[in-house]
C-alpha positions as a Markdown table, in Angstrom:
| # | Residue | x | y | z |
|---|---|---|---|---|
| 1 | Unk | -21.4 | -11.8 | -7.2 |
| 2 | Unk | -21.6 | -11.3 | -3.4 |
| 3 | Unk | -24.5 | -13.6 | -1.9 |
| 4 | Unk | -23.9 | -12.5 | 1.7 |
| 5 | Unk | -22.6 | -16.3 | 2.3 |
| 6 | Unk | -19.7 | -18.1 | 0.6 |
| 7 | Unk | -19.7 | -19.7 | -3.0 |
| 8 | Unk | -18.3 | -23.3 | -1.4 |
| 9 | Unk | -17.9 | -26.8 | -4.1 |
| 10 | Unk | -19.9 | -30.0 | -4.2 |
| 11 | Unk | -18.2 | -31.6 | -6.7 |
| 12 | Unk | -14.8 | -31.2 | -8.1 |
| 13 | Unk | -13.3 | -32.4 | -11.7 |
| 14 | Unk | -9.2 | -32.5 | -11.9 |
| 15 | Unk | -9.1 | -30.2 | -9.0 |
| 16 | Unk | -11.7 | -27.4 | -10.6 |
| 17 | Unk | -15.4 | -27.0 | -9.5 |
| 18 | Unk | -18.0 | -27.9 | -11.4 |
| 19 | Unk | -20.7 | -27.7 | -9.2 |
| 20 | Unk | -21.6 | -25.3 | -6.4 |
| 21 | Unk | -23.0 | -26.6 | -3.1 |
| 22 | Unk | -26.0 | -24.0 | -2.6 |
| 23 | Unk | -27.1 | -25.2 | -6.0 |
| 24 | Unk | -26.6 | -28.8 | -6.2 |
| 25 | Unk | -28.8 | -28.9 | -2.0 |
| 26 | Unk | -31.2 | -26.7 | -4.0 |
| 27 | Unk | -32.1 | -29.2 | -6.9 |
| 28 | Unk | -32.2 | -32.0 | -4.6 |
| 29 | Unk | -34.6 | -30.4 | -2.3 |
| 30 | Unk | -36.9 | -29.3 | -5.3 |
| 31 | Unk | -36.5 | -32.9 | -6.8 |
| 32 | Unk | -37.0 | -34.9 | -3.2 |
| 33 | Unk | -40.4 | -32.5 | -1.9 |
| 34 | Unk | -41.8 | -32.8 | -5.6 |
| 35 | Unk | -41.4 | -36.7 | -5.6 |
| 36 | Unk | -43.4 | -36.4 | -2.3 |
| 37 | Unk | -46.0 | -33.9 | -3.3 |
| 38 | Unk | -47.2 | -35.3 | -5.9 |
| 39 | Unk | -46.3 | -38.8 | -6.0 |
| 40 | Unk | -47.7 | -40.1 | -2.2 |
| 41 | Unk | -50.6 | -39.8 | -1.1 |
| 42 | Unk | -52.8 | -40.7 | 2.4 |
| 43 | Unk | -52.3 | -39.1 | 5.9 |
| 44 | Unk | -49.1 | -41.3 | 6.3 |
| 45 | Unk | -47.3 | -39.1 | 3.8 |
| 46 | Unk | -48.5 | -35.5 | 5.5 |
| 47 | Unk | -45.9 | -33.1 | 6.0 |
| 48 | Unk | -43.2 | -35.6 | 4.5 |
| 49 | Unk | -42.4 | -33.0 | 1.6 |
| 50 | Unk | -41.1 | -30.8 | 4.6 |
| 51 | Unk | -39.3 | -33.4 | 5.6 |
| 52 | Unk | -37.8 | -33.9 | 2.6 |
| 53 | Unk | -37.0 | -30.5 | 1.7 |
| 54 | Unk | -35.1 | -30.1 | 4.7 |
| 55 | Unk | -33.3 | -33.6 | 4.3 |
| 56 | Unk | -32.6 | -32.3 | 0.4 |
| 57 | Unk | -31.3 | -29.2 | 1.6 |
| 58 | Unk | -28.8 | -30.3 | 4.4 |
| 59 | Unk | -27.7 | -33.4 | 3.0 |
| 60 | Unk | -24.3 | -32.6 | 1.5 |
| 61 | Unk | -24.2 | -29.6 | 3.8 |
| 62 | Unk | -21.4 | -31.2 | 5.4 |
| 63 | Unk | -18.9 | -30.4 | 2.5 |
| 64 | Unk | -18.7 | -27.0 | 3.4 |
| 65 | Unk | -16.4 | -28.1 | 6.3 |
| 66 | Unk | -12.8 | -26.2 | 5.6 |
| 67 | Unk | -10.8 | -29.4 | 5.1 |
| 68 | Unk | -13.2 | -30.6 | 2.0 |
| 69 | Unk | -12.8 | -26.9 | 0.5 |
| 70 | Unk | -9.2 | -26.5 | 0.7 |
| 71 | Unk | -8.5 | -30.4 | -0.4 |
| 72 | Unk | -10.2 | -30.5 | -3.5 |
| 73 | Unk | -8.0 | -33.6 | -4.3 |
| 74 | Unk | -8.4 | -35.6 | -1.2 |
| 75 | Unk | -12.4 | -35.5 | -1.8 |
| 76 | Unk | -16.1 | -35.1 | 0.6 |
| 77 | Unk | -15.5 | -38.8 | 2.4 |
| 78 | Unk | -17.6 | -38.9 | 5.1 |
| 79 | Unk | -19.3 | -35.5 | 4.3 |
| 80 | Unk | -22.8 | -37.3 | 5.5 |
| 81 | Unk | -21.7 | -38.1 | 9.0 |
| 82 | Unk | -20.8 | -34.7 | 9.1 |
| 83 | Unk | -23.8 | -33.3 | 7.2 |
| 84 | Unk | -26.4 | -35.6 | 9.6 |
| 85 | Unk | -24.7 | -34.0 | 12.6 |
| 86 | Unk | -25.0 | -30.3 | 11.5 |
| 87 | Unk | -28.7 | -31.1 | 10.7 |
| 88 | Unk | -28.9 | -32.8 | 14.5 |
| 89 | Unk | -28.2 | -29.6 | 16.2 |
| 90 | Unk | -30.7 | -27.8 | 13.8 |
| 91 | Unk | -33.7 | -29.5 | 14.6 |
| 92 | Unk | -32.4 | -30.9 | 18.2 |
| 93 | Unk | -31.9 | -26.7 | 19.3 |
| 94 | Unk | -35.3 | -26.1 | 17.7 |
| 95 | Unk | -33.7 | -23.6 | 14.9 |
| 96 | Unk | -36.3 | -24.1 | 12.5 |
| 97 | Unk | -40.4 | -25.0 | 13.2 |
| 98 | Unk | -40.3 | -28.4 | 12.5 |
| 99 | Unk | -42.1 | -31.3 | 14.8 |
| 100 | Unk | -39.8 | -33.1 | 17.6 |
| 101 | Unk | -40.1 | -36.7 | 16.3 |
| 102 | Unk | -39.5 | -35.5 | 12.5 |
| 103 | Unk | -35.5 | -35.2 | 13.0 |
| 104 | Unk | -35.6 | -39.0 | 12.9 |
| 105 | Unk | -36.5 | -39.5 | 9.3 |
| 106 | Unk | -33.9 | -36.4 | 8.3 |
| 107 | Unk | -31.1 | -38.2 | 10.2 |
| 108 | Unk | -31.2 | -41.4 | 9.1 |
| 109 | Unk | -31.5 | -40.5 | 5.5 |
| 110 | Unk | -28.9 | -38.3 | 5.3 |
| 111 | Unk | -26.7 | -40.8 | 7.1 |
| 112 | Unk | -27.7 | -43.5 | 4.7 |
| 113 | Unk | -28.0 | -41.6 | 1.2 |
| 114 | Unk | -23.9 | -42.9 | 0.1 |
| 115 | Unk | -25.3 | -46.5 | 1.4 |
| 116 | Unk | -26.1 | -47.9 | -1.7 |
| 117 | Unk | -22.0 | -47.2 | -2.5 |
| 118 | Unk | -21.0 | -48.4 | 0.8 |
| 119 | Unk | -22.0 | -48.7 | 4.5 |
| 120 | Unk | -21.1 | -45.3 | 6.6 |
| 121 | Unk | -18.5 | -46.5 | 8.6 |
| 122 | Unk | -16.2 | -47.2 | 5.3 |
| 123 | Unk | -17.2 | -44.0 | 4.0 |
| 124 | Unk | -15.5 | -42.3 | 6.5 |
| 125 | Unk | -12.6 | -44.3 | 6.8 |
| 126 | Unk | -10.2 | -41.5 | 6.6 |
| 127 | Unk | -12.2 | -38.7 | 7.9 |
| 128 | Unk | -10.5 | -39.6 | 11.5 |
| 129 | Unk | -7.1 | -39.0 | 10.1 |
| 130 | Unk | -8.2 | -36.1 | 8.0 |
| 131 | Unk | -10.0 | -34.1 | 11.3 |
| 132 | Unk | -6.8 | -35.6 | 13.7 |
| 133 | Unk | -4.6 | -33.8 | 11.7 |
| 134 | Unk | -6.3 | -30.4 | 11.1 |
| 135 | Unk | -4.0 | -26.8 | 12.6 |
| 136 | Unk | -6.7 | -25.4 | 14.4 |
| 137 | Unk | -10.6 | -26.1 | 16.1 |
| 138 | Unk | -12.2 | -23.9 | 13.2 |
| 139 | Unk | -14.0 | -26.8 | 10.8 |
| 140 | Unk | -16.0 | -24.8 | 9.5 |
| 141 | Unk | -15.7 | -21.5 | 6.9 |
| 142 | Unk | -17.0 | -18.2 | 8.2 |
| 143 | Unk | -20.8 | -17.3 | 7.3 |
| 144 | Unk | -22.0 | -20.9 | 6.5 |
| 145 | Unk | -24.8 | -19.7 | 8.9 |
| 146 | Unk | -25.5 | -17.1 | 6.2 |
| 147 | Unk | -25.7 | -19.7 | 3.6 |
| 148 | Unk | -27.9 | -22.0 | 5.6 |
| 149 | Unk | -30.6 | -18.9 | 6.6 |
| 150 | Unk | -30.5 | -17.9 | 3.0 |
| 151 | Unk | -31.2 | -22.3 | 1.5 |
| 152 | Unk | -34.0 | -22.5 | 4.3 |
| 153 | Unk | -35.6 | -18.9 | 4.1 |
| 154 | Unk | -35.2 | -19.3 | 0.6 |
| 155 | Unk | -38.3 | -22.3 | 0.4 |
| 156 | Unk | -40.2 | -20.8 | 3.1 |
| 157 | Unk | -38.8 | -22.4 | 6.1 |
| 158 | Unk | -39.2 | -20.8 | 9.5 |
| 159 | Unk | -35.8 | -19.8 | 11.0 |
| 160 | Unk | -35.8 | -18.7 | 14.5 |
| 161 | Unk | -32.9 | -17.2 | 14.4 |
| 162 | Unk | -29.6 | -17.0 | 12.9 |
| 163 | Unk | -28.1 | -17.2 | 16.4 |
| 164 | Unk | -29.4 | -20.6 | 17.2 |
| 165 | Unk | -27.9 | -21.6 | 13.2 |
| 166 | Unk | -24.7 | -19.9 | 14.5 |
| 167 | Unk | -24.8 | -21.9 | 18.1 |
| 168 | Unk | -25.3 | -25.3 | 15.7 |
| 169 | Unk | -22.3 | -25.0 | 14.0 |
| 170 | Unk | -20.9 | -24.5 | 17.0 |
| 171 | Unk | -21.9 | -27.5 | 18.0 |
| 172 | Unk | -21.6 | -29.7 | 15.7 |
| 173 | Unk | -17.3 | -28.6 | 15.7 |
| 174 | Unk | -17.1 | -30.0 | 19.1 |
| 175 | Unk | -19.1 | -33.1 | 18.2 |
| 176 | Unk | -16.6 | -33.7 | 15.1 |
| 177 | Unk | -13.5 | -32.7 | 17.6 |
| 178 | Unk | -14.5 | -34.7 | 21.3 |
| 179 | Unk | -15.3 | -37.8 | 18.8 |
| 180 | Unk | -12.5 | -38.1 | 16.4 |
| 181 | Unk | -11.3 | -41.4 | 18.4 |
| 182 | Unk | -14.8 | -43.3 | 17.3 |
| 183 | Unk | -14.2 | -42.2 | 14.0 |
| 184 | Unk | -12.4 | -44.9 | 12.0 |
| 185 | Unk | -8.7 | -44.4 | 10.5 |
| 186 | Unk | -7.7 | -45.4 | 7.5 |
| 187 | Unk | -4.3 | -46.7 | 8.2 |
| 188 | Unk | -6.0 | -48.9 | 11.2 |
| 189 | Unk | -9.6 | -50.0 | 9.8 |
| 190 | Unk | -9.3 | -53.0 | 7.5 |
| 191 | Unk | -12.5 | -53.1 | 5.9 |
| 192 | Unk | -14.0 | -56.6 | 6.2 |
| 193 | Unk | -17.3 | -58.5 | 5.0 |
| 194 | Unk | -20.1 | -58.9 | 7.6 |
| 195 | Unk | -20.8 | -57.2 | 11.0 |
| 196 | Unk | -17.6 | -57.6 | 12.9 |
| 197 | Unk | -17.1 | -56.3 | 16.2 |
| 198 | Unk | -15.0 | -53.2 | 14.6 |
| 199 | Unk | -17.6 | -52.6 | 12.5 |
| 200 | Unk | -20.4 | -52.8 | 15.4 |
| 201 | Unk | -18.1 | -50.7 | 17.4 |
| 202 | Unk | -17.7 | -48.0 | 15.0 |
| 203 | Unk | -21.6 | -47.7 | 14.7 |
| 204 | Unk | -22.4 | -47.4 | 18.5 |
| 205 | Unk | -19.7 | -44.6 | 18.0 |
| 206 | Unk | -21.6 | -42.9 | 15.5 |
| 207 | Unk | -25.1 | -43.2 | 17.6 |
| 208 | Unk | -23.5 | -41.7 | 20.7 |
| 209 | Unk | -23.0 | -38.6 | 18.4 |
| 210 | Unk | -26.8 | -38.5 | 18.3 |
| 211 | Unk | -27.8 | -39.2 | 21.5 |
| 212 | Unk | -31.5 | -38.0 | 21.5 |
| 213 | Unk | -31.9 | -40.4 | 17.9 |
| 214 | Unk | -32.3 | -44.0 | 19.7 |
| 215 | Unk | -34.0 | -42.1 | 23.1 |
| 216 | Unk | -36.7 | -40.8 | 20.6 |
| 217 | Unk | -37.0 | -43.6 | 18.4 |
| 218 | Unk | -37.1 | -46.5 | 21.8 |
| 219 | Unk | -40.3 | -44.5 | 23.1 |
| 220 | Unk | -42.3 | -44.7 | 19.9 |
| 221 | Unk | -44.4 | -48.1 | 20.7 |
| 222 | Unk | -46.5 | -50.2 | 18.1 |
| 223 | Unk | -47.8 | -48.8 | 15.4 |
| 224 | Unk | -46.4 | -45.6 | 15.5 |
| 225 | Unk | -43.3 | -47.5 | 15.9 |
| 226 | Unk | -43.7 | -49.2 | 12.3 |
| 227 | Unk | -45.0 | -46.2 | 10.6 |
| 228 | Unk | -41.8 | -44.3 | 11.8 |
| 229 | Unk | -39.5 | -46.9 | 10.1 |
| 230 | Unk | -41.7 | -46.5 | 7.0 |
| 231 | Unk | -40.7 | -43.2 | 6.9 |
| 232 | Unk | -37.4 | -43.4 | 7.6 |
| 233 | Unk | -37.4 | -46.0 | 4.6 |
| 234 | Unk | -39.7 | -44.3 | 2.1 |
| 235 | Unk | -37.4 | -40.5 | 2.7 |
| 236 | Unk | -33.7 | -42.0 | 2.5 |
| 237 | Unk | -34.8 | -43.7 | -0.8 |
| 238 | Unk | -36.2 | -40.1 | -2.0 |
| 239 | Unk | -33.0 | -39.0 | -1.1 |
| 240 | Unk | -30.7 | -41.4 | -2.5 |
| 241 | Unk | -32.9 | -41.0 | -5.8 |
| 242 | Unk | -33.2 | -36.8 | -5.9 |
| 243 | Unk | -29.2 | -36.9 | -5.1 |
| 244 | Unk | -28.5 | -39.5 | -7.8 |
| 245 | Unk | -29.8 | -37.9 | -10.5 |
| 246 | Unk | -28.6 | -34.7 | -9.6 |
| 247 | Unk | -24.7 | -35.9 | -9.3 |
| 248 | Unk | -25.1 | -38.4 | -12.2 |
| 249 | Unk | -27.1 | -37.1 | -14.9 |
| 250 | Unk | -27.6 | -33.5 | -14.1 |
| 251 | Unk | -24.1 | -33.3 | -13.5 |
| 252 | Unk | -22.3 | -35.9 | -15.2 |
| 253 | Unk | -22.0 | -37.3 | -18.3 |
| 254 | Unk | -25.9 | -37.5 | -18.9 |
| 255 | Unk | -25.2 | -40.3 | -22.2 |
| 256 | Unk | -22.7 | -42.7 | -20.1 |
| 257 | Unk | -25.3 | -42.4 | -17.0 |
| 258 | Unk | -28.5 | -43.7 | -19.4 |
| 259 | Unk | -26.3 | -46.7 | -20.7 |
| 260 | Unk | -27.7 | -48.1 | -17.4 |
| 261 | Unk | -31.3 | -49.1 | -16.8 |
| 262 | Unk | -31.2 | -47.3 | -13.3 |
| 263 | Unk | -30.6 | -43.8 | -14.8 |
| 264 | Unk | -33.0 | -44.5 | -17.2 |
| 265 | Unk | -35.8 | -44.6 | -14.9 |
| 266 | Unk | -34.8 | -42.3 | -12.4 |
| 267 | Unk | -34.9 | -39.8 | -15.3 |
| 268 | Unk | -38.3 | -40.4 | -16.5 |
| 269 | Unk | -39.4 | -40.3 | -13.0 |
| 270 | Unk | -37.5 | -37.2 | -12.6 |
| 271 | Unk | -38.8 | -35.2 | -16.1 |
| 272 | Unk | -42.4 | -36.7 | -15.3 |
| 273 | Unk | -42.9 | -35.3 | -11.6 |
| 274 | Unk | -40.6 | -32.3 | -11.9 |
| 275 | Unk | -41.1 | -31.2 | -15.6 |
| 276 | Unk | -42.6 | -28.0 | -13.9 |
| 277 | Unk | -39.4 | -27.2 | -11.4 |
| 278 | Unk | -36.5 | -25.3 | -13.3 |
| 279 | Unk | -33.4 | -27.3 | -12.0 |
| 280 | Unk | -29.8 | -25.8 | -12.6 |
| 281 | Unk | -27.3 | -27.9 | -13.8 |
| 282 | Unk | -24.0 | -26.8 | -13.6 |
């Protein structure tokens, strides 16, 4: 079927896809607004189920990049650096009508929603190798700006255009290209326990890539200050939950992933707030 944009892979099995990426952003946006919507309540919480539709929807976006595609054996490491910094230019170039402090939360929870497995800068310990050694400047496959109009027109989300979608990409391939040297290499990062100075300097290499993140976050003062980490808290957890149980028991093997407490919960959360929402799994 011919969708105007290309059919690209979130997850692959032995080399074969078993899951496309348009549907497994699309179940994770319907589960991480619904978990908002009708979950939290108070003025705190208003307009957070935007906020996590469009983190649900750009979160793996990063796996569209060519080198993921056409390795289907080498796997998506560091797909969320790359994801977060797609969804940077987005909001950043004022693509889609969304307020100018709410790219914070979206950042940082895409960033963070792998954490749990690992911190970010040894999930992308071989991205630097992998992008270092790539023929051309091309990252990413034609139309992805198609597929991204078509996820965020498809729940109602104003696009301004699909220029300024186009110009993000754009963007966002010089971004991965002028910073490959921050990004760490496998064959020189050791990973070690605690914050060492590699470790610290990888992460101020990652925050350079978002350069308006700590400017917009240092000016928020008291209050607002606190409520903005709340948020950035309360929407990477949504995230990390919404993508979990799509990946692991959508997904996977659904008897395996409720051997363990965890899954157990998530999917009565799950079937309780979203027995409504018709979720594909592949």
């Amino acid at each position: 079927m011919n969708m105007g944009y290309p059919r690209l892979c979130a997850f692959y099995k032995d080399k074969q896809c078993i899951e496309y990426l348009d549907t497994h952003l699309t179940n994770v946006a319907i589960i991480s607004a619904n978990i908002v919507s009708k979950s939290l309540h108070g003025k705190i919480y208003e307009e957070m189920d935007k906020l996590a539709l469009i983190s649900g929807l750009l979160h793996d976006i990063g796996k569209a990049m060519n080198l993921y595609q056409k390795e289907p054996g080498k796997g998506f490491s560091g797909h969320e650096l790359v994801s977060a910094i797609i969804a940077y230019n987005i909001i950043v170039n004022k693509c889609i009508d969304i307020e100018e402090k709410s790219f914070l939360p979206i950042i940082y929870a895409i960033l963070v929603h792998h954490q749990a497995q690992d911190p970010l800068p040894w999930r992308v310990s071989n991205l630097g190798d992998r992008l270092s050694n790539i023929d051309n400047n091309k990252l990413f496959p034609d139309l992805l700006d198609k597929l991204l109009l078509n996820l965020l027109e498809k729940f109602g989300l104003k696009v301004f255009s699909e220029k300024c979608i186009r110009k993000a990409i754009e963007s966002s391939e010089a971004t991965l290209l002028n910073n490959i040297h921050v990004i760490p290499r496998r064959h020189s990062y050791v990973r070690k326990t605690g914050l060492n100075k590699e470790y610290m300097d990888i992460v101020a290499g990652i925050e350079k890539m978002f350069p308006l993140y700590n400017e917009v976050l240092d000016s928020l003062e008291g209050e607002e200050y606190i409520t903005m980490l709340h948020i950035l808290r309360i929407l990477s957890g949504i995230l990390m939950i919404s993508d979990k149980y799509v990946s692991v028991i959508c997904r996977g093997d659904r008897e395996k992933a409720l051997s363990n407490p965890y899954y157990i919960s998530i999917e009565k959360m799950i079937n309780t707030i979203c027995k409504e929402e018709k979720l594909i799994c592949n």
